[in-house]
C-alpha positions in Angstrom: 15.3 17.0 28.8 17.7 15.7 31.5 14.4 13.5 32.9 13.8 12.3 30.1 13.7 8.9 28.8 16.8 7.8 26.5 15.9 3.7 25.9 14.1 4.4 22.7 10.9 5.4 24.4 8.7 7.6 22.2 8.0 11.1 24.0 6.3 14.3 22.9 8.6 17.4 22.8 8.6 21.1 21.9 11.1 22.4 19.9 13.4 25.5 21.7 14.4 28.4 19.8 17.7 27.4 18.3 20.2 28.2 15.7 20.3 24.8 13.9 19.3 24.8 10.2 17.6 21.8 10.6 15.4 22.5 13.1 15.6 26.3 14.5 12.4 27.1 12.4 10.7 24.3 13.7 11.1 26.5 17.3 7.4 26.0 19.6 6.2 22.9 17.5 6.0 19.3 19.2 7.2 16.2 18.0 7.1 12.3 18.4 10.7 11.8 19.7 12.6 8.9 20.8 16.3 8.8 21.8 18.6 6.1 20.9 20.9 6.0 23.7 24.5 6.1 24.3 27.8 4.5 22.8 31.0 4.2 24.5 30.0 7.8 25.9 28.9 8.8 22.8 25.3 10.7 23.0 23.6 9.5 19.8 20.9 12.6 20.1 17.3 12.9 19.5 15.5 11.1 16.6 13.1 13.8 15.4 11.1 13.6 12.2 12.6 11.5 8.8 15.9 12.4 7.5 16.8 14.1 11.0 18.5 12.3 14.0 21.0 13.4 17.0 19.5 16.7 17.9 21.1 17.8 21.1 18.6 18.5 24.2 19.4 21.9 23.9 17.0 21.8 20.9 13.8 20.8 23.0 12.2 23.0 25.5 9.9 20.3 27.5 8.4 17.1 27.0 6.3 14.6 27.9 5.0 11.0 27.4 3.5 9.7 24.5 -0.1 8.8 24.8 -0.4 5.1 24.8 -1.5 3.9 20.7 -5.4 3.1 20.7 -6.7 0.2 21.6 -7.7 -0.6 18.3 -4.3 -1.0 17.3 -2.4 -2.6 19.9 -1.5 -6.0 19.2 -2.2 -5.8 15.1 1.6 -4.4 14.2 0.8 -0.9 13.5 
């Protein structure tokens, strides 16, 4: 996760095997991701799915870049 992005960029991630309650039984599934940067040296974490934000990269094995929206829906606001 060190590559990548943390401006607020949606990615695609797998979950690693982890201990958190939140999301250790979530472990091999991919998410839409984004990562809200960094305060003061303060890492804000990983924005995963409603209700859960600031999972450390620790709990992501790999990622990759989100696929760009259809065209259909560019440009209409969502």
């Amino acid at each position: 996760m060190d590559s990548a992005p943390k401006d607020g960029s949606y990615i695609l991630a797998i979950v690693a095997e982890n201990d958190s309650r939140h999301l250790g039984y979530m472990a091999g599934r991919m998410f839409v991701i984004r990562h809200e940067g960094r305060l003061d040296d303060y890492d804000l974490g990983w924005a995963v799915f409603p209700g859960f934000g600031g999972a450390p990269d620790r709990y992501f094995r790999c990622w990759q870049p989100a696929p760009p929206p259809p065209p259909a829906v560019v440009g209409e606001g969502g």
